[in-house]
LUMZA-432443 format. One record per residue (C-alpha): x, y, z. Coordinates in nm, 2 decimals, padded with zeros to 4 digits. Layout:
<pts>
X_Y_Z .
...
</pts>
This chain:
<pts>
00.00_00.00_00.00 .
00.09_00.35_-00.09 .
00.24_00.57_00.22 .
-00.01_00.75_00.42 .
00.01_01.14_00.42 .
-00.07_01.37_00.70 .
-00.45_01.50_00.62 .
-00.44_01.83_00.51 .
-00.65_02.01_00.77 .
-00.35_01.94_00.99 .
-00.08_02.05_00.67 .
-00.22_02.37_00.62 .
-00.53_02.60_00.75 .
-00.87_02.52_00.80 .
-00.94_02.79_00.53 .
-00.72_02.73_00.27 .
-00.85_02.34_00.29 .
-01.20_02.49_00.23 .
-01.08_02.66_-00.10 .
-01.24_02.58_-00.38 .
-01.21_02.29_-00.60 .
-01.25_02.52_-00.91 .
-01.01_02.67_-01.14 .
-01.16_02.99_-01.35 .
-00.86_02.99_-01.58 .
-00.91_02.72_-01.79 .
-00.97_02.43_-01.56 .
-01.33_02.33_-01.43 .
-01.20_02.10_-01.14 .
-01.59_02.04_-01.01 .
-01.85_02.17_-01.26 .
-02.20_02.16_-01.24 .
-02.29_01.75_-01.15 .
-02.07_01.58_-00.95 .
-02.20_01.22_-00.89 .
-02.50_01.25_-00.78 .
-02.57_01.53_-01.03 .
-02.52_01.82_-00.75 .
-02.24_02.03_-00.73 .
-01.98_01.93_-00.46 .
-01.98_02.09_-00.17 .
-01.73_02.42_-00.16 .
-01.82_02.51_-00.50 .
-02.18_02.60_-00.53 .
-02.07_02.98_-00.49 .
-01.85_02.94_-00.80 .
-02.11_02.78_-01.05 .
-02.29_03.06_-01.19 .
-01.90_03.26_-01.19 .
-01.78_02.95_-01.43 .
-02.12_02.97_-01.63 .
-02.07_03.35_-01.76 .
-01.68_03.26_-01.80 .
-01.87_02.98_-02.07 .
-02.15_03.18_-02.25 .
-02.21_02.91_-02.45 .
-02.36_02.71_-02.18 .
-02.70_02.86_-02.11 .
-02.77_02.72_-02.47 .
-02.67_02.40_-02.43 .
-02.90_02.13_-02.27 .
-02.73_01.77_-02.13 .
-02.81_01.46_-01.98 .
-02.62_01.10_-01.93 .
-02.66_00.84_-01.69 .
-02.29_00.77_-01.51 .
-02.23_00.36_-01.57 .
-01.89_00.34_-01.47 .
-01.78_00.25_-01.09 .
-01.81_00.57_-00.91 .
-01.39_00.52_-00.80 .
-01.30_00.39_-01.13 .
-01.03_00.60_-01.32 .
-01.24_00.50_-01.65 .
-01.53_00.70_-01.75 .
-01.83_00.55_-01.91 .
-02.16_00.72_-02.00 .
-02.44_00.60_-02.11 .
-02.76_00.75_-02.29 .
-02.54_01.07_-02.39 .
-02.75_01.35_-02.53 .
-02.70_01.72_-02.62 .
-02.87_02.03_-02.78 .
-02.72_02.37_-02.86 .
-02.99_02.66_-02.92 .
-03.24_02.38_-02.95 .
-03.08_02.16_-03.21 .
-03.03_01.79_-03.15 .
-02.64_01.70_-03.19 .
-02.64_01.41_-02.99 .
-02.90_01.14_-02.91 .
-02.85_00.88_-02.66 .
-02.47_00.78_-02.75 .
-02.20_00.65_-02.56 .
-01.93_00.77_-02.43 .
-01.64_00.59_-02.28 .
-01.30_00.74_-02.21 .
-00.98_00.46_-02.06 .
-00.75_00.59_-01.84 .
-00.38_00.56_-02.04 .
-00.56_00.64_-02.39 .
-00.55_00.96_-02.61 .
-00.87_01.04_-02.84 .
-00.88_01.25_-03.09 .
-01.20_01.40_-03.15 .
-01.27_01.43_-03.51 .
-01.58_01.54_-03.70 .
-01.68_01.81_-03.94 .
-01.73_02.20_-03.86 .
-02.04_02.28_-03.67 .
-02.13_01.88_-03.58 .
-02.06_01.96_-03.16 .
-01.70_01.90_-03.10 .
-01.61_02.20_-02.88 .
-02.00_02.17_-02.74 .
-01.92_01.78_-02.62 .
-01.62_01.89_-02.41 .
-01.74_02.20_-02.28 .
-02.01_01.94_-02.16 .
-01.75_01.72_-01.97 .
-01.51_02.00_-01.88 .
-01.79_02.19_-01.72 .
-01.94_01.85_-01.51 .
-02.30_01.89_-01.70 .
-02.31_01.54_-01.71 .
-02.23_01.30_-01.39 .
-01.83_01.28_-01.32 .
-01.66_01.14_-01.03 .
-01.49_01.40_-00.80 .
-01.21_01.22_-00.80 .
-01.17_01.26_-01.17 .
-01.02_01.60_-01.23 .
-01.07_01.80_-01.54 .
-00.86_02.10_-01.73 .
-01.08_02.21_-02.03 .
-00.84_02.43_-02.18 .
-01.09_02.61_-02.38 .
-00.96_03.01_-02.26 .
-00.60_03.22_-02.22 .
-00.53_03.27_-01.83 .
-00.62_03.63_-01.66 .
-00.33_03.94_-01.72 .
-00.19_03.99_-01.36 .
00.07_04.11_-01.20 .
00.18_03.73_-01.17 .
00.46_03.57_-01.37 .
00.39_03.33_-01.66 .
00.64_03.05_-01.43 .
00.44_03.14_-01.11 .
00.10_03.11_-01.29 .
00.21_02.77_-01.36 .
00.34_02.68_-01.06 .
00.00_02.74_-00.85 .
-00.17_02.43_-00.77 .
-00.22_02.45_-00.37 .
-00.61_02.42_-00.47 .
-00.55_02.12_-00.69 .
-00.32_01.97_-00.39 .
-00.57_02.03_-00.12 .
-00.83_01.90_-00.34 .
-00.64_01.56_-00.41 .
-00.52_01.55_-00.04 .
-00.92_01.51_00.06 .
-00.99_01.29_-00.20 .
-00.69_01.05_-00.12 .
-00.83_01.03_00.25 .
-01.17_00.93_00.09 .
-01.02_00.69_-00.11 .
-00.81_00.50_00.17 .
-01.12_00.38_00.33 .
-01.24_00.21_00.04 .
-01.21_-00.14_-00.09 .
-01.12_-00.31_-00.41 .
-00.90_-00.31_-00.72 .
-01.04_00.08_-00.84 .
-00.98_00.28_-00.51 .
-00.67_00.17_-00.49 .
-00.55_00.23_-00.87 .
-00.68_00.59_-00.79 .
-00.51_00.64_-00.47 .
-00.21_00.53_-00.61 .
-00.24_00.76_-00.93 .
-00.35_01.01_-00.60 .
00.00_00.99_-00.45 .
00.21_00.98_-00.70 .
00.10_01.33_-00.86 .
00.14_01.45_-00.49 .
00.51_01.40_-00.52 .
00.56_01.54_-00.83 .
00.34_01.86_-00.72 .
00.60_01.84_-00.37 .
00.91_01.76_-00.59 .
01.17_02.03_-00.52 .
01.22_01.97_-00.93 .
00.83_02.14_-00.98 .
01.03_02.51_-01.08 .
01.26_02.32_-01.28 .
00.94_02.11_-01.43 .
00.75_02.44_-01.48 .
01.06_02.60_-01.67 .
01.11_02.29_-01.89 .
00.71_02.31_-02.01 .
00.75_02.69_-02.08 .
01.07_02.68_-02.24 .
00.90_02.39_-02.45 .
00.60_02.67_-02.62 .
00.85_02.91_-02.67 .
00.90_03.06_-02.36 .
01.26_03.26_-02.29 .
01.40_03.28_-01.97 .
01.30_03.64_-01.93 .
00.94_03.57_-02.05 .
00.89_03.36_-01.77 .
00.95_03.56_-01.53 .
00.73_03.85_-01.71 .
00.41_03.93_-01.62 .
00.09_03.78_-01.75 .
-00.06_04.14_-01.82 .
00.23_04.22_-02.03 .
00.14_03.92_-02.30 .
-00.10_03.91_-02.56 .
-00.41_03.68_-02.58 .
-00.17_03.39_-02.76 .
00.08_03.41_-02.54 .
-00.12_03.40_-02.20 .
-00.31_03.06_-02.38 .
00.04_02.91_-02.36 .
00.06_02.94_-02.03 .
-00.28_02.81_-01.94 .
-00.16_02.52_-02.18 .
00.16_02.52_-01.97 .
-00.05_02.49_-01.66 .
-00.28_02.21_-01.78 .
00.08_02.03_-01.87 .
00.22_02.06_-01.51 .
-00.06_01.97_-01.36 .
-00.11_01.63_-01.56 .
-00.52_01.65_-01.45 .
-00.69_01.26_-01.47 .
-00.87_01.41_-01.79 .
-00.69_01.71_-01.98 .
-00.93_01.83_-02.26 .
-00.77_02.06_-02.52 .
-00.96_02.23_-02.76 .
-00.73_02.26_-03.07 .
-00.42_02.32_-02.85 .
-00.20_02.38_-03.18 .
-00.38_02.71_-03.30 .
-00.11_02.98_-03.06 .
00.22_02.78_-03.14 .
00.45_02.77_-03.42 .
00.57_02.46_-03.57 .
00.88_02.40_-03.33 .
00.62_02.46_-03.03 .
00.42_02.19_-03.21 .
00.66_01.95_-03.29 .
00.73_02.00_-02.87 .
00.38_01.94_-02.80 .
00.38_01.65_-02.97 .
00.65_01.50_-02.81 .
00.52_01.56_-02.48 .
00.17_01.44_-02.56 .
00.19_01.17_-02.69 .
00.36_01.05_-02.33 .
00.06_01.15_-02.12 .
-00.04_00.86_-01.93 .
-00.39_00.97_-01.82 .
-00.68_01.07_-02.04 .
-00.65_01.27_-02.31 .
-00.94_01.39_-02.51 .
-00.80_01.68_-02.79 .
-00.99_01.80_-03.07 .
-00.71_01.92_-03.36 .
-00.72_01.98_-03.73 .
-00.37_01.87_-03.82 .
-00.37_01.51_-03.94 .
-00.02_01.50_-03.87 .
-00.04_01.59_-03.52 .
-00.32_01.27_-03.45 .
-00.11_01.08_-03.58 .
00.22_01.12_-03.36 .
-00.04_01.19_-03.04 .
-00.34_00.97_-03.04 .
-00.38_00.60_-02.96 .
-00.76_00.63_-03.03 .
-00.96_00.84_-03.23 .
-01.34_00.94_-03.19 .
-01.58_01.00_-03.52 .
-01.88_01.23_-03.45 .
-02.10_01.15_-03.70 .
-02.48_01.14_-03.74 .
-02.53_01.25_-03.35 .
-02.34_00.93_-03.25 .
-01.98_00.90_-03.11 .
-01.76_00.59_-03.28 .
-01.48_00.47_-03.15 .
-01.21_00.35_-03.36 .
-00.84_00.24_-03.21 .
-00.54_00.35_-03.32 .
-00.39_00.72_-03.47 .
-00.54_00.93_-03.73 .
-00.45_00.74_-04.08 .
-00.57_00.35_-03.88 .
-00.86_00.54_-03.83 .
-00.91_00.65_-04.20 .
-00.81_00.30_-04.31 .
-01.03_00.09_-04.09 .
-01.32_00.37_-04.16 .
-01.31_00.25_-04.51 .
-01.32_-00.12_-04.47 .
-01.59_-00.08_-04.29 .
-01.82_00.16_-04.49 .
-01.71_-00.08_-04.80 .
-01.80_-00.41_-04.60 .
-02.16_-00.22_-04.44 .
-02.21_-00.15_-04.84 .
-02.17_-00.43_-04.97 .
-02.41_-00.59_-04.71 .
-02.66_-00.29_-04.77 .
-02.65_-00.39_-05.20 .
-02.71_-00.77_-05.09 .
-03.01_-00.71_-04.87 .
-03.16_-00.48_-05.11 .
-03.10_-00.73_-05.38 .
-03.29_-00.98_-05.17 .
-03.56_-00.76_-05.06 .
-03.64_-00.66_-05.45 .
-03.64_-01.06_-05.58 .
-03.91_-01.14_-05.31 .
-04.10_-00.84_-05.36 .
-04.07_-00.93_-05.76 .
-04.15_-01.27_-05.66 .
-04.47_-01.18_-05.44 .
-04.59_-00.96_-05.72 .
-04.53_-01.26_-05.98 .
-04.67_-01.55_-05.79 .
-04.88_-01.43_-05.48 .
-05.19_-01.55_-05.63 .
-05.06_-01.83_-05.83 .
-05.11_-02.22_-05.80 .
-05.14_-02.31_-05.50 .
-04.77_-02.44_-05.46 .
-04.60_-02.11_-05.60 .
-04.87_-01.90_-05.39 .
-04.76_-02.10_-05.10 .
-04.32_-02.01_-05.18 .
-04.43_-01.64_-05.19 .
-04.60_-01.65_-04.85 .
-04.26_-01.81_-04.73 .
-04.07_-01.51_-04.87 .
-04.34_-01.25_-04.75 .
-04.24_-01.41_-04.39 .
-03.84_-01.41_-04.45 .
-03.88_-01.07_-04.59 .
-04.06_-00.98_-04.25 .
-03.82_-01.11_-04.02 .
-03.54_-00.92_-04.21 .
-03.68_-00.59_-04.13 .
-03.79_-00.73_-03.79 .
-03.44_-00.80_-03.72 .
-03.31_-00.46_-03.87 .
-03.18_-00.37_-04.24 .
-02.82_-00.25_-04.27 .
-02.81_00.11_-04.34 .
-02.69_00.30_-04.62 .
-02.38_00.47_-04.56 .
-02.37_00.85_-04.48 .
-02.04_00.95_-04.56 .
-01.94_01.34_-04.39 .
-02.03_01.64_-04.64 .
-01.74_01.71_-04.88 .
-01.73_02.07_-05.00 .
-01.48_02.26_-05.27 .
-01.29_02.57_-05.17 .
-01.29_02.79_-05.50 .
-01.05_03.14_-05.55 .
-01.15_03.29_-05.88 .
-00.93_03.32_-06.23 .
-00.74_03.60_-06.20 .
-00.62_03.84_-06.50 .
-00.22_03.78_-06.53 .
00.00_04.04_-06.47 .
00.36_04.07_-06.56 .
00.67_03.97_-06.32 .
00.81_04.09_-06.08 .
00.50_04.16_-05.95 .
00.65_04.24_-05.53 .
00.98_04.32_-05.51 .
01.13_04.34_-05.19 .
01.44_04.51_-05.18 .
01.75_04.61_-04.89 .
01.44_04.60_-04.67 .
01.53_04.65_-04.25 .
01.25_04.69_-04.01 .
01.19_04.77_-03.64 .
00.87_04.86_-03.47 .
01.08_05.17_-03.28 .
01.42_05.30_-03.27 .
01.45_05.17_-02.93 .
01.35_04.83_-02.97 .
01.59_04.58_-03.19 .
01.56_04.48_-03.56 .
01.29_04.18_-03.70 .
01.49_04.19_-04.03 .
01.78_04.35_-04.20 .
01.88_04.40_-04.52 .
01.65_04.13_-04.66 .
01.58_04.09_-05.03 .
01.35_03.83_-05.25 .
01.06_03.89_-05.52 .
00.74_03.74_-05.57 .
00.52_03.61_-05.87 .
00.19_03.48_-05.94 .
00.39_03.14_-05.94 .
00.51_03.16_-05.63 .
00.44_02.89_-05.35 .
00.61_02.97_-05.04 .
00.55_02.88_-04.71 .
00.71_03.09_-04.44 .
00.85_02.89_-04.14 .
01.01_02.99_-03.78 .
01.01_03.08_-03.43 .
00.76_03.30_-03.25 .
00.85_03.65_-03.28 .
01.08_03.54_-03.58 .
00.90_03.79_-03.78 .
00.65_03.56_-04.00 .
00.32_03.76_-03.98 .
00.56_04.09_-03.98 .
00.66_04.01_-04.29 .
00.32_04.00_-04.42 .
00.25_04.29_-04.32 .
00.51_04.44_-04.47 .
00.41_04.27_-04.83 .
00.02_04.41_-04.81 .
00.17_04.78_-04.67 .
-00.05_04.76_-04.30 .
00.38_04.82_-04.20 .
00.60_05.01_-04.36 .
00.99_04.93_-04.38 .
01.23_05.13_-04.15 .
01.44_05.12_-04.46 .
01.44_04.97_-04.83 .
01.20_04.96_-05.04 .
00.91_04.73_-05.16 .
00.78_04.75_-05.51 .
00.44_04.63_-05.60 .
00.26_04.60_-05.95 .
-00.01_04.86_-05.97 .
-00.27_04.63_-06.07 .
-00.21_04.40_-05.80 .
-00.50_04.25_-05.58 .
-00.37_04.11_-05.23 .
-00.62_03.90_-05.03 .
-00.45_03.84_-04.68 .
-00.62_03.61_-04.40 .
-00.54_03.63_-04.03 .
-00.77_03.55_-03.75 .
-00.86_03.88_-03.68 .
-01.08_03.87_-03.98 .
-01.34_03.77_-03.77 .
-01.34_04.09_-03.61 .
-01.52_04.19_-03.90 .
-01.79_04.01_-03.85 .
-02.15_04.14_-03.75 .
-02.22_03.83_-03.51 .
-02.62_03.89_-03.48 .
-02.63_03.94_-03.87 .
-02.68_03.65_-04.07 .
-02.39_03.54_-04.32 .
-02.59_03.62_-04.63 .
-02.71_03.95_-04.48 .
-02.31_04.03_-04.41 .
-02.20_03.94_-04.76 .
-02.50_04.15_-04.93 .
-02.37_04.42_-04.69 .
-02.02_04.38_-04.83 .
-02.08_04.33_-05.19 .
-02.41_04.54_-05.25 .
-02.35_04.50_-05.66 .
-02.47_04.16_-05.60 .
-02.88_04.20_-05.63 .
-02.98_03.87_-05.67 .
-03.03_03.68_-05.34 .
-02.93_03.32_-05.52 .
-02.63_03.42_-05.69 .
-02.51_03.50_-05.33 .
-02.63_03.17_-05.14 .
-02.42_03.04_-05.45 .
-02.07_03.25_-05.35 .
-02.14_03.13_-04.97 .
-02.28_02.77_-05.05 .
-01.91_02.71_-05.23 .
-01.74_02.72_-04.86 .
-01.99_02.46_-04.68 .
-02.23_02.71_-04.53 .
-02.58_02.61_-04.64 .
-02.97_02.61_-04.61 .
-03.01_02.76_-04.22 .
-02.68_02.82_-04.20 .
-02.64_03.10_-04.44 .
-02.98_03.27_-04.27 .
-02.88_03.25_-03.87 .
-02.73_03.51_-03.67 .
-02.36_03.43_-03.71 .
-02.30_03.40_-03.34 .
-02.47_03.09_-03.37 .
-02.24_02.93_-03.61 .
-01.92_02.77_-03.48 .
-01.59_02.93_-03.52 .
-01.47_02.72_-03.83 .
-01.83_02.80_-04.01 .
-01.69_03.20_-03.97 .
-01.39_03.13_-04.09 .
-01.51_02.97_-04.42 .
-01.75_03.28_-04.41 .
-01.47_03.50_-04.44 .
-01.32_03.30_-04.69 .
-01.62_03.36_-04.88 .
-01.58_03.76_-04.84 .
-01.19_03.71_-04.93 .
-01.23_03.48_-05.25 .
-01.47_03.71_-05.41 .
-01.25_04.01_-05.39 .
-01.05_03.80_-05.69 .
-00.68_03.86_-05.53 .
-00.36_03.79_-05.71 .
-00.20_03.71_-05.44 .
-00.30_03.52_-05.14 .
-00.11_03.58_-04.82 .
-00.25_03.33_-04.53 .
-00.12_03.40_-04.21 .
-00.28_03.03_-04.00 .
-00.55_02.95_-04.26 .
-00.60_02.63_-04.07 .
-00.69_02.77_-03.74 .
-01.12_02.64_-03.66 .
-01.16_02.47_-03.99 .
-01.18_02.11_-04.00 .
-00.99_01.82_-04.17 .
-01.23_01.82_-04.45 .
-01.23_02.18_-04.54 .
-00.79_02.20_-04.46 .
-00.79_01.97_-04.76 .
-01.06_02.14_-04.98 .
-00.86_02.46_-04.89 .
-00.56_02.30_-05.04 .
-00.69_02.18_-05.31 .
-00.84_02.57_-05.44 .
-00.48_02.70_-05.36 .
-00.32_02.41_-05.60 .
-00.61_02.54_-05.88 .
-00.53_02.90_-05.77 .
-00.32_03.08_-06.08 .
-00.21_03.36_-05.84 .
00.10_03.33_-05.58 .
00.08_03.24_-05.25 .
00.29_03.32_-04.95 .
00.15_03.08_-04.63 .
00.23_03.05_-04.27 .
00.09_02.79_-04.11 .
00.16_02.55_-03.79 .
00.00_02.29_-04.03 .
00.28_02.03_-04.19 .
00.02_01.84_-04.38 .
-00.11_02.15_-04.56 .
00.24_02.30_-04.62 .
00.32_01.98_-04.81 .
00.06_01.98_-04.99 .
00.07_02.34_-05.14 .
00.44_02.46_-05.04 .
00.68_02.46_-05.39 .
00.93_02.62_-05.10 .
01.00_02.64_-04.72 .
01.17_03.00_-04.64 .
01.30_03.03_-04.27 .
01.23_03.37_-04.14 .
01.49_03.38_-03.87 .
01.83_03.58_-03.66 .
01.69_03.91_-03.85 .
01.67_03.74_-04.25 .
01.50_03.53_-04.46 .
01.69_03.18_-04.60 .
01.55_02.88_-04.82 .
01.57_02.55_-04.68 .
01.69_02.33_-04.91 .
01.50_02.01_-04.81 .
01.10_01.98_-04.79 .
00.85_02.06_-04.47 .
00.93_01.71_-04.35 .
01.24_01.75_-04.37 .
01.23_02.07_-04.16 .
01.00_01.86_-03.89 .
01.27_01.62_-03.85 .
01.55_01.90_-03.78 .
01.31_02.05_-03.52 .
01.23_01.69_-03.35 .
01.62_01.62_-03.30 .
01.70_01.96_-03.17 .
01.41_01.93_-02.94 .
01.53_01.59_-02.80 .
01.85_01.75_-02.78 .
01.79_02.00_-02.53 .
01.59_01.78_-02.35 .
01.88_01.55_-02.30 .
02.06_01.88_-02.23 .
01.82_02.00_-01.94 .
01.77_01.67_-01.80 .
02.16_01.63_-01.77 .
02.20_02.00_-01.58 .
01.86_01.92_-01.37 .
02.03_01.60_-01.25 .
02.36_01.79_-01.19 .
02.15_02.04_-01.00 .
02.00_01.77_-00.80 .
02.32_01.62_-00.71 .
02.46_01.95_-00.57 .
02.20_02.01_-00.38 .
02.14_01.64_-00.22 .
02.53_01.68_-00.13 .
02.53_02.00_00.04 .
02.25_01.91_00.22 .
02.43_01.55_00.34 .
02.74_01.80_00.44 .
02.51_02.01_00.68 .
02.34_01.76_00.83 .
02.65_01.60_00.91 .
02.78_01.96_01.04 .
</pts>
């Protein structure tokens, strides 16, 4: 048996052991239903707090019956169902989540992915309290905290444990005492005198520099303070960690990182994410959403594709046999059901099989997901060089350093260049330079006067009129347009259809704005597309229908994208924007991966090495005084 630990009332205060089992920032420790569908006790004045922080949840309606042992570390729910401003996305599904596997959760724009675990993360459905949940779904509160000391505070999560381990060691059986042990052992890791040196590591990791991490959360921007809330979900390795495309604030070394250090995590792991590439190096399982059910399919991304397809083939061919059978008797009833006697009589014998089959239940058709076709209009050609880029240096003041120096290259409409690098390299900088939002400190950049630029970034969405409907935004964009067809047509090509295109945009997920924007930006016919995270919301689907326009595109393209799949598809070259210039690497994007994955293990090997040295020091000097 595990060691027994001092109960916490007698480690620390009365009232810091009646804190809260919630986290605001990102983690929903005890949501709404605990076990017996109530919120535990020491929470209830926190529940309405979290609720605002999710404004999605007053819309949302869920129910599921708990079937798994209430001290298992598995979670199994039965009779799953969920509504979102009154539309029925799941009806009376399964879900079951295994301690030690890593789902991906897959499924077209729109279908509930993000709705589902907002569902778990926020307890709406019946969770053991001894499971704890970070849904990272939010970037942590600007304070006058550091980014390392933000990730370092987990005294609630420690007192919170510290109870639950005491409830634990009075119960019997094989479950309790997987879960104390579990219990314990992230209790030393939280004690370790390593946890700074654990926190550091998980920083450095998504990009953090020394200096950063000891900067204050108030002094980041929205993506950087969602690193450290994805920092904090890493260090405190919850029972059930929940991330909500987890890729969409990194660049592709941070990825590659993430990956890594993922695809290790020993609990549960549910992550929704776009990047095929990414399933595949994380995920042991994958989960299909698909016609309000949740199938389960083992194995990474591309198992799941091929098993996916074996089985719609196999459930196809059974469909073509049964209706074969089902259309000879019916011929046959129709022929002979009134025959001689002995032919009436083998048509009554078929009227019976052919009762029992649909008795027994017909194999469906299959439904396959809705495919739709990214489209960028022809474009009039224009003669080269149509951007040249020349001597250009840049700063954003005189007092702060240089993003580039004295960088030069040119640009045509046959152009394919994905731009690669470290945050802060300069990558969306540059684009900015390129479309003239910046300005170069000096040099000079040349652009052909009948050049169209269409440049996507997230902001985009900005734009957007959330209680106007999509086609009401487009008409108001595009007024020329005076047929109301002709513009269900422009938006119909990105996947937005029927009720879609008519409700207030608010109630459209965050990849159906996205391909609403793409919508606004295609029809402004651009010679030049300059997509700064195109991927960002938009599912698997639509990534590849994206990259299929851009390889039918006859303008240029300059891309920079966390996305390796997509940047092999489209890429003709990988530019590294990096130590103040701009270089072309010689090899492809995969290539590039593989250079990022060994320096990564390299200066893990590196840290490890100096934290053990550390460690020694420390375990010595501390043998000298005690024998002082």
């Amino acid at each position: 048996m595990p060691k027994k630990r001092a109960p916490p009332s007698k480690r620390r205060g009365s009232a810091q052991a009646a804190q809260t089992d919630k986290e605001v920032n990102g983690k929903a420790v005890n949501g709404k239903a605990a076990t017996n569908g109530k919120a535990s006790n020491g929470v209830n004045g926190l529940i309405d707090e979290l609720d605002s922080l999710d404004m999605a949840s007053d819309a949302r309606a869920c129910t599921g019956v708990l079937s798994s042992h209430p001290s298992s570390r598995d979670l199994k729910i039965d009779n799953y169902s969920l509504t979102f401003h009154g539309v029925e996305l799941f009806q009376d599904t399964r879900v079951e989540l295994t301690c030690g596997k890593r789902y991906g959760l897959i499924g077209p724009n729109g279908c509930g992915k993000s709705s589902f675990l907002s569902s778990l993360g926020n307890r709406e459905v019946p969770i053991p309290d001894h499971l704890d949940i970070f849904h990272l779904k939010r970037e942590i509160a600007a304070s006058d905290k550091t980014a390392l000391q933000c990730v370092m505070e987990v005294d609630e999560l420690r007192v919170k444990l510290e109870r639950e381990a005491e409830e634990l060691a009075h119960l019997d059986g094989q479950d309790a005492e997987d879960t104390l042990m579990e219990i314990y052992e992230r209790l030393d890791e939280m004690d370790s005198d390593n946890a700074e040196v654990k926190a550091a590591r998980i920083l450095h990791g998504l990009g953090f520099t020394h200096d950063m991490m000891h900067t204050k959360t108030r002094d980041f921007s929205g993506g950087w303070r969602m690193r450290i809330s994805l920092a904090r979900a890493l260090f405190v390795k919850p029972h059930m960690l929940l991330l909500d495309e987890p890729t969409n604030h990194l660049d592709l070394e941070a990825c590659v990182w993430l990956e890594e250090e993922l695809k290790n995590y020993t609990r549960i792991l549910v992550l929704i994410s776009h990047s095929q590439d990414f399933l595949n190096g994380v995920c042991t399982n994958i989960i299909h959403m698909h016609l309000g059910k949740l199938n389960y399919y083992s194995g990474n991304y591309d198992s799941y594709v091929k098993t996916r397809k074996e089985l719609e083939e196999n459930q196809m061919k059974k469909y073509n046999w049964e209706q074969d059978q089902i259309q000879h008797m019916k011929d046959y009833v129709a022929r002979f059901g009134h025959g001689n006697a002995k032919l009436a009589s083998q048509a009554q014998s078929k009227e019976k099989t052919l009762r029992k089959m649909v008795e027994a239940g017909l194999t469906e058709k299959v439904v396959t997901d809705k495919t739709i076709e990214f489209y960028f209009p022809e474009v009039d050609k224009i003669p080269p060089p149509v951007i040249m880029v020349q001597d250009v240096s840049f700063q954003y003041a005189e007092d702060k350093p240089h993003i580039y120096k004295n960088v030069e290259f040119g640009l045509d409409l046959d152009s394919r260049v994905a731009l690669v690098g470290p945050n802060g390299a300069g990558k969306s900088t540059l684009l900015k330079l390129i479309v003239g939002e910046l300005h170069p400190t000096d040099g000079l950049i040349r652009k052909n006067s009948h050049l169209r630029i269409g440049r996507y970034h997230q902001h985009l969405q900005d734009l957007l009129d959330l209680d106007m409907s999509a086609l009401e935004w487009m008409n108001k964009n595009f007024p020329e347009i005076k047929e109301e067809e002709k513009m269900r047509r422009i938006i119909g090509r990105y996947g937005l259809t029927g009720k879609q295109q008519i409700c207030p945009i608010r109630n459209l997920s965050d990849g159906q704005r996205c391909r609403c924007i793409f919508a606004w930006l295609s029809y402004q016919s651009p010679h030049m597309l300059l997509l700064d995270e195109p991927t960002n919301h938009l599912d698997i689907e639509t990534i590849d229908a994206l990259a299929d326009a851009i390889n039918d595109f006859e303008g240029g393209l300059v891309l920079v994208s966390h996305d390796f799949r997509l940047i092999n598809q489209v890429a003709k070259e990988i530019w590294v924007c990096e130590k103040k210039t701009v270089t072309k690497w010689t090899g492809d994007i995969l290539s590039y991966k593989e250079t990022l994955k060994k320096h990564i293990l390299k200066e893990e090997k590196k840290a490890k090495k100096e934290s053990g040295k550390g460690a020694s020091k420390a375990k010595n000097g501390a043998n000298k005084n005690g024998k002082k």
